[in-house]
N, CA and C atoms of all chains as a GROMACS GRO file, in nm:
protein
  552
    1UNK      N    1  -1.336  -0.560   2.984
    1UNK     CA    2  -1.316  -0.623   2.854
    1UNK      C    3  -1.263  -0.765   2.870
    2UNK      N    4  -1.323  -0.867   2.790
    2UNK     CA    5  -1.284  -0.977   2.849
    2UNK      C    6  -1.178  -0.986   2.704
    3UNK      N    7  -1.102  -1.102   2.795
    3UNK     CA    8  -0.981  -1.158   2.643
    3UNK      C    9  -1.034  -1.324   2.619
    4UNK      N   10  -1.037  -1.323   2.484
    4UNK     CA   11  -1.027  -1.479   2.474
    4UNK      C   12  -0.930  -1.521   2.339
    5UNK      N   13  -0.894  -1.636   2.399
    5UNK     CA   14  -0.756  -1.718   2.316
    5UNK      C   15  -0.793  -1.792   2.301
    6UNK      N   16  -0.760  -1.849   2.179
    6UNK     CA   17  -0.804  -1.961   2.070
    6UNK      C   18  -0.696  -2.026   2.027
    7UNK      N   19  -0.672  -2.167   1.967
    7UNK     CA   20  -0.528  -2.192   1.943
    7UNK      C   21  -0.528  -2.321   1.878
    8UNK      N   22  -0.421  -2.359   1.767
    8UNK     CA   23  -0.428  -2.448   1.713
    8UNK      C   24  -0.228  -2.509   1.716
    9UNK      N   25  -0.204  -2.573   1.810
    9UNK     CA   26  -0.098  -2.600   1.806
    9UNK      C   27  -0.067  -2.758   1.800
   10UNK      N   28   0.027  -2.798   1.686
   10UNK     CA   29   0.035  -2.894   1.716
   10UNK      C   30   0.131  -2.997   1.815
   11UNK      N   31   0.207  -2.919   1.832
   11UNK     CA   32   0.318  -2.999   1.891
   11UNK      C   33   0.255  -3.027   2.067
   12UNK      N   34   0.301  -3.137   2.117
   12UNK     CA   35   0.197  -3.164   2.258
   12UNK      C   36   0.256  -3.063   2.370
   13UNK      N   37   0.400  -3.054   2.402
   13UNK     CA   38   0.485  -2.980   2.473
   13UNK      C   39   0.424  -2.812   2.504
   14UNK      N   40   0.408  -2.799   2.363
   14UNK     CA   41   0.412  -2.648   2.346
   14UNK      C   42   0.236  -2.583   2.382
   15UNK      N   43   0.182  -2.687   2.322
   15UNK     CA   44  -0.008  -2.630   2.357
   15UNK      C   45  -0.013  -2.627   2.509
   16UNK      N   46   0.047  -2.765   2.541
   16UNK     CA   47   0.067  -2.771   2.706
   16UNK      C   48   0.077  -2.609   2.803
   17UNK      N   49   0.200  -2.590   2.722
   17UNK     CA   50   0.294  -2.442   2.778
   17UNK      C   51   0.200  -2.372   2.771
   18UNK      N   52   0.100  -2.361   2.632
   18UNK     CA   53  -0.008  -2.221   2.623
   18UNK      C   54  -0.066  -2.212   2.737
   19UNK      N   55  -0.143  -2.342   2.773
   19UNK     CA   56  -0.284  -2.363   2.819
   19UNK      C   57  -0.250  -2.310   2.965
   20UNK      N   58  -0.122  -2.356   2.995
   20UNK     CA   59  -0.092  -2.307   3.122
   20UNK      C   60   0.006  -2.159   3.146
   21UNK      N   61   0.003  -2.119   3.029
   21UNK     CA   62   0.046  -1.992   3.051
   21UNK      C   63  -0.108  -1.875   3.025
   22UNK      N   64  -0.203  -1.923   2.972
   22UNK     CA   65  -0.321  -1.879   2.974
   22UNK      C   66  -0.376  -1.887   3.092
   23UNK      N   67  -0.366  -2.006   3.185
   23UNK     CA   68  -0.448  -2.025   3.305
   23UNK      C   69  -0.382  -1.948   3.440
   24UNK      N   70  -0.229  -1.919   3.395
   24UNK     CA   71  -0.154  -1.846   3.488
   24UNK      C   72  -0.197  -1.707   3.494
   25UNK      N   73  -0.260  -1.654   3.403
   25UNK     CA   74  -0.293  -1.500   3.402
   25UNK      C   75  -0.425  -1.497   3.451
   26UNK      N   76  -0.482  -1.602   3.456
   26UNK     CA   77  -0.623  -1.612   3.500
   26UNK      C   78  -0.708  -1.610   3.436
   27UNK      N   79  -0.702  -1.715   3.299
   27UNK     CA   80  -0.769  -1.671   3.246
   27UNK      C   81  -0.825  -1.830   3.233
   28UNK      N   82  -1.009  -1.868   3.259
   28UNK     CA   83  -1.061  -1.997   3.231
   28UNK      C   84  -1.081  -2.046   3.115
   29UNK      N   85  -1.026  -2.214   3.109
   29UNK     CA   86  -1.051  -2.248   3.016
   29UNK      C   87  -1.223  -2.337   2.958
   30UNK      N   88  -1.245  -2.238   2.845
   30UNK     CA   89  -1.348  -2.344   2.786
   30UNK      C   90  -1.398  -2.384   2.723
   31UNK      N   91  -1.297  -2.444   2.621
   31UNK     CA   92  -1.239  -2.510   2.551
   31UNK      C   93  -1.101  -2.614   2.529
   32UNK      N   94  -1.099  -2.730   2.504
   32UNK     CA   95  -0.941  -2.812   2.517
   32UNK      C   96  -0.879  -2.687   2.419
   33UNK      N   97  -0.886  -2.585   2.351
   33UNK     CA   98  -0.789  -2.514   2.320
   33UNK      C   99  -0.841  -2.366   2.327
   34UNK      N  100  -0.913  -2.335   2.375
   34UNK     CA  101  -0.990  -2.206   2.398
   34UNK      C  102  -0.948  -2.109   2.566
   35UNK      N  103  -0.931  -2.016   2.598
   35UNK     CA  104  -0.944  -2.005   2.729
   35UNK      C  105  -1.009  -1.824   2.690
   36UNK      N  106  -1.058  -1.761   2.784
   36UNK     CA  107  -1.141  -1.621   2.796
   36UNK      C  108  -1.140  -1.622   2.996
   37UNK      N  109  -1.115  -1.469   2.978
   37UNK     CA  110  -1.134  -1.426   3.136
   37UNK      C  111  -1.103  -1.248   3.123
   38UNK      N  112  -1.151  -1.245   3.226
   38UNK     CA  113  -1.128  -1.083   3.261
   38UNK      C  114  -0.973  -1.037   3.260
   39UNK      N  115  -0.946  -0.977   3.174
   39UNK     CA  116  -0.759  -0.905   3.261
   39UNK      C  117  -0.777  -0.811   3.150
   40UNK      N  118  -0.712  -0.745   3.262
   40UNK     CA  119  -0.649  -0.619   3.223
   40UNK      C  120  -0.560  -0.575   3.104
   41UNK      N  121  -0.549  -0.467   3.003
   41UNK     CA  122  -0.438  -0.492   2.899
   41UNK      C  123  -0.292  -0.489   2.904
   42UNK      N  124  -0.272  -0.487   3.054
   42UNK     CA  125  -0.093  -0.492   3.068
   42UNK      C  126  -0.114  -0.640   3.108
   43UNK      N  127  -0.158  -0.709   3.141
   43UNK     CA  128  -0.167  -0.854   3.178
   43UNK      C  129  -0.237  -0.949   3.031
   44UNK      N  130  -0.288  -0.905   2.928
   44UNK     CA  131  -0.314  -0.895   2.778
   44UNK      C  132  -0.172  -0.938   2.714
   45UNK      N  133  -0.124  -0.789   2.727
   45UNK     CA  134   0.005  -0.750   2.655
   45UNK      C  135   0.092  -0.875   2.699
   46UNK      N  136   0.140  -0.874   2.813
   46UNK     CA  137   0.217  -0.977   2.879
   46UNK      C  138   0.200  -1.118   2.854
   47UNK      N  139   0.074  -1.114   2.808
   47UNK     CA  140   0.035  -1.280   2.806
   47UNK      C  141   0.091  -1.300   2.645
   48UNK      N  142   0.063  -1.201   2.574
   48UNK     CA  143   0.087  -1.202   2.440
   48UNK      C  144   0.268  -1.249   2.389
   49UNK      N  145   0.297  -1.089   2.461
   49UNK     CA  146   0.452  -1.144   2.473
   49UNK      C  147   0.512  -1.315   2.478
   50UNK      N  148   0.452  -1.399   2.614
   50UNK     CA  149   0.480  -1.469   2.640
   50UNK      C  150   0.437  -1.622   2.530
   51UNK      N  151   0.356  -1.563   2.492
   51UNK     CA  152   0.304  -1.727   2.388
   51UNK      C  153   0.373  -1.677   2.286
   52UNK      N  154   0.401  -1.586   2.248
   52UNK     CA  155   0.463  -1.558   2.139
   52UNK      C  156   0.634  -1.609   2.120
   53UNK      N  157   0.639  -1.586   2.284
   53UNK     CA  158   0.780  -1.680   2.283
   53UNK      C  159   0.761  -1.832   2.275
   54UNK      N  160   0.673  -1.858   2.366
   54UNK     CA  161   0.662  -2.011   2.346
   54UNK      C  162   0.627  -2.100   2.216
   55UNK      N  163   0.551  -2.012   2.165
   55UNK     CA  164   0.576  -2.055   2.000
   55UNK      C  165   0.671  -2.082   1.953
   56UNK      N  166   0.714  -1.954   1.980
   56UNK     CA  167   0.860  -1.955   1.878
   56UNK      C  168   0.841  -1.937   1.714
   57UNK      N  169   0.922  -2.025   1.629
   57UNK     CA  170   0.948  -2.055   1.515
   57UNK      C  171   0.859  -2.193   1.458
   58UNK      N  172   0.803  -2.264   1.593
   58UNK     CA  173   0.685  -2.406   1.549
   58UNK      C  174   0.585  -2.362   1.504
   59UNK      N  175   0.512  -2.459   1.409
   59UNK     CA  176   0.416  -2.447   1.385
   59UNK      C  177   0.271  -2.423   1.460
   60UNK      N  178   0.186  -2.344   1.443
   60UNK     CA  179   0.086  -2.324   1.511
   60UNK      C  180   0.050  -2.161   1.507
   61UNK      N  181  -0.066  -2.139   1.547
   61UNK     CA  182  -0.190  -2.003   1.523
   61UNK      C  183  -0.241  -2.002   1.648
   62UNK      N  184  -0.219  -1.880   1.730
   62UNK     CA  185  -0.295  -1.831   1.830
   62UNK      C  186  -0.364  -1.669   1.794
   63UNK      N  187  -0.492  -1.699   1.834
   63UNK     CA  188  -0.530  -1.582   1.772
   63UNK      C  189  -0.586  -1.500   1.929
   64UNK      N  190  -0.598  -1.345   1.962
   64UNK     CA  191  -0.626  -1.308   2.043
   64UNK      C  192  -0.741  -1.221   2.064
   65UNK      N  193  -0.881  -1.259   2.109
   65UNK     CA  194  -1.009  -1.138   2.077
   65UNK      C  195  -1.007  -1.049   2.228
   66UNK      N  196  -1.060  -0.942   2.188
   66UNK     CA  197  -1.123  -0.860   2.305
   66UNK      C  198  -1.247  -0.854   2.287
   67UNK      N  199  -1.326  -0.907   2.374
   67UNK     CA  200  -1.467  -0.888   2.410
   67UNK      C  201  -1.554  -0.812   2.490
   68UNK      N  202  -1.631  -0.718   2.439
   68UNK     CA  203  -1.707  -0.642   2.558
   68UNK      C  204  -1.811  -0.715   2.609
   69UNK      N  205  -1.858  -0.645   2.742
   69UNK     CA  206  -1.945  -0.675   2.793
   69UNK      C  207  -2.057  -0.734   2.748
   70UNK      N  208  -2.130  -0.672   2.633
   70UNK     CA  209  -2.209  -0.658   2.587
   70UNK      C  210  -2.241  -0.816   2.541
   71UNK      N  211  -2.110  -0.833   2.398
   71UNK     CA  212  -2.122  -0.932   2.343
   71UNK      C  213  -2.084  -1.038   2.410
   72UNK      N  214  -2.061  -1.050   2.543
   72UNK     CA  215  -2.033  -1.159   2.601
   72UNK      C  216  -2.178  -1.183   2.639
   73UNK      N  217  -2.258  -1.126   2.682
   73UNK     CA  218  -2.354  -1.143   2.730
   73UNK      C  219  -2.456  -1.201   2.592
   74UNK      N  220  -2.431  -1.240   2.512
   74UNK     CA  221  -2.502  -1.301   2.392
   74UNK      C  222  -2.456  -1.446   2.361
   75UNK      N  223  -2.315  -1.477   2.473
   75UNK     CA  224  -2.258  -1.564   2.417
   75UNK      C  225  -2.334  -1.721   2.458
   76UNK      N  226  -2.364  -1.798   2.329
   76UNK     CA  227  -2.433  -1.935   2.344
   76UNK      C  228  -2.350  -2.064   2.335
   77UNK      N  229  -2.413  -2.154   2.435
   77UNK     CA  230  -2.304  -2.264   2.424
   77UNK      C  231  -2.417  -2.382   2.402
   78UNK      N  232  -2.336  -2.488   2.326
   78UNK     CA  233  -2.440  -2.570   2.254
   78UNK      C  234  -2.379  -2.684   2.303
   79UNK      N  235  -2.423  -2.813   2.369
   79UNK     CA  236  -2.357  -2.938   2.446
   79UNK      C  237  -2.344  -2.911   2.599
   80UNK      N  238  -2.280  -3.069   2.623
   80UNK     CA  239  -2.224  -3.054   2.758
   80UNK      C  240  -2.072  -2.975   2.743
   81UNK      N  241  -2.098  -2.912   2.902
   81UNK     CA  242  -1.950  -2.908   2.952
   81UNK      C  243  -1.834  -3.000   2.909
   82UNK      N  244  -1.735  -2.967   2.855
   82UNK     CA  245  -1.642  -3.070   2.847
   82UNK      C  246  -1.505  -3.031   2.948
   83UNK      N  247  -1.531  -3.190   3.031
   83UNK     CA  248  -1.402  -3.195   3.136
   83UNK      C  249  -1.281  -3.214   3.093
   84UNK      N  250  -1.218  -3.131   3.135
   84UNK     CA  251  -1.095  -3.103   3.100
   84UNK      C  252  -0.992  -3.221   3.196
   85UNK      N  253  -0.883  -3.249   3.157
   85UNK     CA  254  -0.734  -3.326   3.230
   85UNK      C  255  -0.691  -3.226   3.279
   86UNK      N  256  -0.656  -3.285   3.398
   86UNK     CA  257  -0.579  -3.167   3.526
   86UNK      C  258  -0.425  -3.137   3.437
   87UNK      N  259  -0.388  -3.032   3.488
   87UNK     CA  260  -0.248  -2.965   3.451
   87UNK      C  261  -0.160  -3.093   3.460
   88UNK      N  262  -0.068  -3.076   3.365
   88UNK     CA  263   0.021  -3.161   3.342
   88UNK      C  264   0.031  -3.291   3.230
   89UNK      N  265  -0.154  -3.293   3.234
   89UNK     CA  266  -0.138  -3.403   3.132
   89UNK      C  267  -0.175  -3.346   2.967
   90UNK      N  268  -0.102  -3.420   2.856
   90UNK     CA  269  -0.100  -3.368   2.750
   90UNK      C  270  -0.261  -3.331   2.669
   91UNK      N  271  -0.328  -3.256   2.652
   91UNK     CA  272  -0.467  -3.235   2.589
   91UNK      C  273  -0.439  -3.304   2.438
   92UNK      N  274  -0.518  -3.400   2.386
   92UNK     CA  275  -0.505  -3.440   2.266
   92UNK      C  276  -0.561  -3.368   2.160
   93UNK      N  277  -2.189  -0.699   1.277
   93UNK     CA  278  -2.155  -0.798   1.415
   93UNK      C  279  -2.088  -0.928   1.372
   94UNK      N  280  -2.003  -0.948   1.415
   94UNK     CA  281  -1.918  -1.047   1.405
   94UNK      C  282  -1.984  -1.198   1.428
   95UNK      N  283  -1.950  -1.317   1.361
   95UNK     CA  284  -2.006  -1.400   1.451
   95UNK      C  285  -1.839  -1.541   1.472
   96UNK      N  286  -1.850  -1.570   1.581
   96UNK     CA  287  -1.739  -1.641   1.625
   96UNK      C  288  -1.773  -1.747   1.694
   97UNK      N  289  -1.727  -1.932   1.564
   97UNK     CA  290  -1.780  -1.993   1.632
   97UNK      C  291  -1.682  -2.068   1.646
   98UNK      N  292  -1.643  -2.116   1.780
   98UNK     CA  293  -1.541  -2.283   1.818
   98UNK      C  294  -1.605  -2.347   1.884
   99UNK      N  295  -1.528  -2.453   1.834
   99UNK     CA  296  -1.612  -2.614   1.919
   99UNK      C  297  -1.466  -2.693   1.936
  100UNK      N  298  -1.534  -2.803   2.034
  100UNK     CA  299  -1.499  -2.907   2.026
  100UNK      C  300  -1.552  -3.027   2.045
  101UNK      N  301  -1.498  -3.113   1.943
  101UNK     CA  302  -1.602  -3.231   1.891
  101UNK      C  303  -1.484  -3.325   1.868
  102UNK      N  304  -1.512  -3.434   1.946
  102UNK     CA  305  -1.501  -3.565   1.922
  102UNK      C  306  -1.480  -3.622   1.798
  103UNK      N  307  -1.632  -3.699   1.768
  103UNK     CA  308  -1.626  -3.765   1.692
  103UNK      C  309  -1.633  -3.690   1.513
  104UNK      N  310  -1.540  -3.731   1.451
  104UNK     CA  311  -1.478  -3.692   1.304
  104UNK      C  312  -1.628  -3.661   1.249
  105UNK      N  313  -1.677  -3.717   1.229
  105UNK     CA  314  -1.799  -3.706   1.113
  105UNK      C  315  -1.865  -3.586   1.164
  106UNK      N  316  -1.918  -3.627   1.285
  106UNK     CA  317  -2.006  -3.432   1.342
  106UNK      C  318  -1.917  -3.333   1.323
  107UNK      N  319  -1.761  -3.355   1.347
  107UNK     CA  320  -1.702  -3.230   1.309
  107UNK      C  321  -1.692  -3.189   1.209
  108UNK      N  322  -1.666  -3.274   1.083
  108UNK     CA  323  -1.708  -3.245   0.973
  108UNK      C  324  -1.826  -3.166   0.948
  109UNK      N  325  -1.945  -3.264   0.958
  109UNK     CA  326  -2.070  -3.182   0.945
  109UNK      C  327  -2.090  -3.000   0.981
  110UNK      N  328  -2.035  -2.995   1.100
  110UNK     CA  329  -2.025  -2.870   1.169
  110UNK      C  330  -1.939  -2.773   1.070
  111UNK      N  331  -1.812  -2.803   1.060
  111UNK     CA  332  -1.736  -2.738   0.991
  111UNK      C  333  -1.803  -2.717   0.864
  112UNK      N  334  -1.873  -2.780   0.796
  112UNK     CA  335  -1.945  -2.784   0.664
  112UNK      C  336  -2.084  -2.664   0.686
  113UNK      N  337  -2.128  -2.690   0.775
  113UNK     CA  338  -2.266  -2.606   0.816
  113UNK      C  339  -2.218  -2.451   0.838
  114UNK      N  340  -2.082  -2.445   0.919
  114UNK     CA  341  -2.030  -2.288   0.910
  114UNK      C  342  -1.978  -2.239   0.801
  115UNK      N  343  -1.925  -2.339   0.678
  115UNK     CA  344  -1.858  -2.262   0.562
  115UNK      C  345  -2.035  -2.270   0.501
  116UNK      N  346  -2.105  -2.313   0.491
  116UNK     CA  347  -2.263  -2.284   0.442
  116UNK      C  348  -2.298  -2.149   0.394
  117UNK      N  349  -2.302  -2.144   0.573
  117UNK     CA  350  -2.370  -2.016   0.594
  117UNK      C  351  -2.271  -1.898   0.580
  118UNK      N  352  -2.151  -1.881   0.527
  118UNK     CA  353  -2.068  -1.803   0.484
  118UNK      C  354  -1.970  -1.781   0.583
  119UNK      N  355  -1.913  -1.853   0.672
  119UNK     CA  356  -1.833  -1.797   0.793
  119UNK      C  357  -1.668  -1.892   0.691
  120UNK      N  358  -1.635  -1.826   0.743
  120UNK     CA  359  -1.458  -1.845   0.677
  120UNK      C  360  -1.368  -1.920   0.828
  121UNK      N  361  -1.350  -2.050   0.782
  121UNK     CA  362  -1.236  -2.108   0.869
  121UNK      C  363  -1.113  -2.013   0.917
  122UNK      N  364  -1.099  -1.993   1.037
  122UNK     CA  365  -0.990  -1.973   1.068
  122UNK      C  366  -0.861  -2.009   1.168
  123UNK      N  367  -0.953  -2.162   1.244
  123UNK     CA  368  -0.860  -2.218   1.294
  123UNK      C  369  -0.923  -2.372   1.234
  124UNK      N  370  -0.845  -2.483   1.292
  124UNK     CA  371  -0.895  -2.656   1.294
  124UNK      C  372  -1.047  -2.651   1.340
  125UNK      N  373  -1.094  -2.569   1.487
  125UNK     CA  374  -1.212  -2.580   1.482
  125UNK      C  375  -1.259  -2.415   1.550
  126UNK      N  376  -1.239  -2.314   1.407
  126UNK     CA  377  -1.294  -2.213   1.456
  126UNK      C  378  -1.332  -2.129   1.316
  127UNK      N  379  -1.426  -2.086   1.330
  127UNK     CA  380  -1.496  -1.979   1.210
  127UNK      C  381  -1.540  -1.852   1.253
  128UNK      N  382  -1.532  -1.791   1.166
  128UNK     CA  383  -1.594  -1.661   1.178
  128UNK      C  384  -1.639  -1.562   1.057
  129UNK      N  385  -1.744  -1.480   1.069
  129UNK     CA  386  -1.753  -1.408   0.941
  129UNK      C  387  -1.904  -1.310   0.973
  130UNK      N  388  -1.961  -1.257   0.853
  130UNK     CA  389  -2.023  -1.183   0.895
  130UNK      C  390  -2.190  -1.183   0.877
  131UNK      N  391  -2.235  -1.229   0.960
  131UNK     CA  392  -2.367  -1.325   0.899
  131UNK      C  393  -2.463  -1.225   0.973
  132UNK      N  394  -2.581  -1.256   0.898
  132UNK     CA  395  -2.691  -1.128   1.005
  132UNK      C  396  -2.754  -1.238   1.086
  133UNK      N  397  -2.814  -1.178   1.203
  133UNK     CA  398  -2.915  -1.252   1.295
  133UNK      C  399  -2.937  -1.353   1.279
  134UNK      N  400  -3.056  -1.374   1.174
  134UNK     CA  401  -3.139  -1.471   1.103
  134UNK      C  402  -3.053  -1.574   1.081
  135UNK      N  403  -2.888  -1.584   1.002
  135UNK     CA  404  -2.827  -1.644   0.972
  135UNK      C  405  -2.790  -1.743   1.120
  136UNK      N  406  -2.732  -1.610   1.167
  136UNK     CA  407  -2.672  -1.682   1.311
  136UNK      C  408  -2.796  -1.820   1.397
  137UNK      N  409  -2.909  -1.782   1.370
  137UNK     CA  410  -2.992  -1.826   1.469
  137UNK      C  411  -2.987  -1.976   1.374
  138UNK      N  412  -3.031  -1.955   1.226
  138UNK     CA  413  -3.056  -2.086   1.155
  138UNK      C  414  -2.895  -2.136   1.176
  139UNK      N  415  -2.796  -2.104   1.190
  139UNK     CA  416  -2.712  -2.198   1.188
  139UNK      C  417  -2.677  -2.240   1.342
  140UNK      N  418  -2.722  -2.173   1.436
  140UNK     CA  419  -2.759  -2.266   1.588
  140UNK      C  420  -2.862  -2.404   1.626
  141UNK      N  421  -2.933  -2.359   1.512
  141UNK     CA  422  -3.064  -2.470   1.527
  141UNK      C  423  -2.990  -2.577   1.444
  142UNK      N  424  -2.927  -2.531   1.333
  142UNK     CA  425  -2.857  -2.687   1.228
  142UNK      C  426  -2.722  -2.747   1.326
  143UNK      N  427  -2.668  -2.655   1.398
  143UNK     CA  428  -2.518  -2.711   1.453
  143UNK      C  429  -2.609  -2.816   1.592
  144UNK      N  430  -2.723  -2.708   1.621
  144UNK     CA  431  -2.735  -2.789   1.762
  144UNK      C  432  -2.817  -2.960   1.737
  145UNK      N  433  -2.861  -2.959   1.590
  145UNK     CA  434  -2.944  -3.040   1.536
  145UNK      C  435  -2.809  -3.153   1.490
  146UNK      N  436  -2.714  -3.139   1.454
  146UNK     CA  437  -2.596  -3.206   1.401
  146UNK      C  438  -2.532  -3.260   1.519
  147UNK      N  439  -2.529  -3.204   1.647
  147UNK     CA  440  -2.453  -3.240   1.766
  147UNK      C  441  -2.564  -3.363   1.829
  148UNK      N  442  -2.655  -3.325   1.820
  148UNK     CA  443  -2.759  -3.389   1.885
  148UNK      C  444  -2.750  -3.461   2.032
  149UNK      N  445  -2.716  -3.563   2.124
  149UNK     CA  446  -2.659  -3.601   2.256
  149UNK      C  447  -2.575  -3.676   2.229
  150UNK      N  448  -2.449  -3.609   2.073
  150UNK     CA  449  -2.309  -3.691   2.075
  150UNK      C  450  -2.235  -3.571   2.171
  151UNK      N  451  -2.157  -3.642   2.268
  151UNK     CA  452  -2.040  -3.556   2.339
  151UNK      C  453  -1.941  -3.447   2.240
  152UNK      N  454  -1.966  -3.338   2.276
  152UNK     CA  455  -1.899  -3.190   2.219
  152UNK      C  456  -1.945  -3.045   2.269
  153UNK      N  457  -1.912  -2.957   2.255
  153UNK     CA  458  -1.910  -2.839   2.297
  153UNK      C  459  -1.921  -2.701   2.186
  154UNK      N  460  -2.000  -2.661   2.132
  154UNK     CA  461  -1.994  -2.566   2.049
  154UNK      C  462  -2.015  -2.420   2.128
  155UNK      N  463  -1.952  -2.333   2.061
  155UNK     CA  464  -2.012  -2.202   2.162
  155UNK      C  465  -1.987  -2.092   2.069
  156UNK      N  466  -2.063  -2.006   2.089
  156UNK     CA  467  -2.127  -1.874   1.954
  156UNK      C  468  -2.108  -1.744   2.029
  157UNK      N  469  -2.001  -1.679   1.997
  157UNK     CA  470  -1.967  -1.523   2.039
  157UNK      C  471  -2.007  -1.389   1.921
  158UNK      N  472  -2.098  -1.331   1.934
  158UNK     CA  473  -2.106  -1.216   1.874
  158UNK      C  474  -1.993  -1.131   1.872
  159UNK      N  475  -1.908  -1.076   1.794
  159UNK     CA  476  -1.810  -0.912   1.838
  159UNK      C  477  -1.852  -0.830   1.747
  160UNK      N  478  -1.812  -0.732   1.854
  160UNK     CA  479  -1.909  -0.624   1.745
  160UNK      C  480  -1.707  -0.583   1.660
  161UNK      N  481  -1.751  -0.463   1.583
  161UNK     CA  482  -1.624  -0.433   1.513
  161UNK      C  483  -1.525  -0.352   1.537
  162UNK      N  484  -1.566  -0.271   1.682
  162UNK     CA  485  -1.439  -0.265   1.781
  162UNK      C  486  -1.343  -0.343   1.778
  163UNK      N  487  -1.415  -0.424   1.834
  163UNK     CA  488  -1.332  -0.560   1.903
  163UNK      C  489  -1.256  -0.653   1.813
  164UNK      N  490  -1.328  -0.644   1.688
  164UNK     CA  491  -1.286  -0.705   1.600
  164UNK      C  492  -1.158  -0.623   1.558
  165UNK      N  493  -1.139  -0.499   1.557
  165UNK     CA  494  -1.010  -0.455   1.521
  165UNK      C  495  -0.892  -0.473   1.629
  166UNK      N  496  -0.915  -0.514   1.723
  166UNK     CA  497  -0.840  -0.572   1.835
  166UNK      C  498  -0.763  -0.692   1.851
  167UNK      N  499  -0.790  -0.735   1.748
  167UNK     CA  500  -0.803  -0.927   1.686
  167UNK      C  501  -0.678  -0.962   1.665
  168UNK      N  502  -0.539  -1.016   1.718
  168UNK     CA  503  -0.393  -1.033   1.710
  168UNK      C  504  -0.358  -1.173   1.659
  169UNK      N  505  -0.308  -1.196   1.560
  169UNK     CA  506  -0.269  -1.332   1.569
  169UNK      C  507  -0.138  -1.361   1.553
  170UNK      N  508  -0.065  -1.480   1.652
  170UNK     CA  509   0.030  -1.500   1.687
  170UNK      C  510   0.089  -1.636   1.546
  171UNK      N  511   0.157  -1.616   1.521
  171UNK     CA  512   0.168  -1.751   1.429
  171UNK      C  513   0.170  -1.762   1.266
  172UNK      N  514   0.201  -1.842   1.242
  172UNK     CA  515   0.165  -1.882   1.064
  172UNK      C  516   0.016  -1.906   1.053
  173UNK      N  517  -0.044  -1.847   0.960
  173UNK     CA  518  -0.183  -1.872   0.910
  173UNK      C  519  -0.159  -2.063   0.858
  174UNK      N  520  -0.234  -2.152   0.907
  174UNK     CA  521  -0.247  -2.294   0.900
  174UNK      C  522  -0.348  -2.321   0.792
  175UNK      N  523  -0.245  -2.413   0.673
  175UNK     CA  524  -0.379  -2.459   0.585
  175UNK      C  525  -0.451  -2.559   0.612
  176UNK      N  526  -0.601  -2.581   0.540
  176UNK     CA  527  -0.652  -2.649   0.638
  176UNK      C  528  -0.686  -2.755   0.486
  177UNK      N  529  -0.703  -2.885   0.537
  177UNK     CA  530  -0.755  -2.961   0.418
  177UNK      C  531  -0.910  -2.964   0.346
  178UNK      N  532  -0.882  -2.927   0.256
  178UNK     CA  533  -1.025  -2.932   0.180
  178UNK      C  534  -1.138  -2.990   0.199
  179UNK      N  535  -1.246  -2.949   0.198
  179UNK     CA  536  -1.400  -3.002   0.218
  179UNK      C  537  -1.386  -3.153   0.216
  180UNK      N  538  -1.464  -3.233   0.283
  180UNK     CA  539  -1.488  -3.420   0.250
  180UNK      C  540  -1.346  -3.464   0.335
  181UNK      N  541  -1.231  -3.385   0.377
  181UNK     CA  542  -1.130  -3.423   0.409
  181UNK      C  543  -1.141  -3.447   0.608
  182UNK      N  544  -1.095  -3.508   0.678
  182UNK     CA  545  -1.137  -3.537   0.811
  182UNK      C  546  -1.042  -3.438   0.892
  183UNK      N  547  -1.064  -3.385   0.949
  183UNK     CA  548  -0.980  -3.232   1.045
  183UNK      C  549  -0.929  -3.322   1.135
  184UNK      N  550  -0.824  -3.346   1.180
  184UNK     CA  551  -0.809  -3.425   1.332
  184UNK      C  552  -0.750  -3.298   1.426
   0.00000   0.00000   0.00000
């Protein structure tokens, strides 16, 4: 089952924190606010926990899907690849 | 079947456009740049040919996930629901 995270945060600090607390579980990003990968639901759960702290009380919406196999395999992408800024720098 | 679309787009006006082409075809905003809702086939396909026709070789990334309604009951969101500004208005 794949997971994918979606996210609308505004503050720069805190999307930062997501993106790399998303990429720490292993999960690729692809999207400047999107990331999806394979894990497991105790590594799910955990990830959940954790943005949920990093949120906090700020403003912002992370939403969390589970995807099967199936419908991943339908999934269409329209454009180029968009290159991402290495860790550390703020995603605008 | 679910249909789930995010992008990311650059330049203001195509995002507009885009965002305009998914509330069209009946998909309901639910992030800055994400929709979803419940469109049949036919729908999905005509609104790939108008998004991919709107992007045309300006730099952006759109991408189209089917879920079926498993998955969809799986769906967590972390956060305050974000209002979004009204139609004609520019998303940044």
């Amino acid at each position: 089952m794949y997971t994918l995270v979606i996210y609308d945060i505004t503050d720069d600090e805190i999307r930062l924190k997501v993106a790399e607390a998303c990429k720490e579980v292993g999960l690729a990003r692809i999207q400047k606010s999107a990331f999806i990968g394979l894990i497991d639901s105790q590594k799910r759960k955990n990830l959940k926990i954790k943005l949920k702290r990093i949120l906090g009380s700020s403003k912002g919406n992370i939403q969390f899907f589970t995807i099967c196999e199936a419908d991943i395999a339908n999934r269409e992408i329209i454009g180029e690849e968009i290159e991402y800024e290495e860790e550390g720098i703020v995603f605008i």
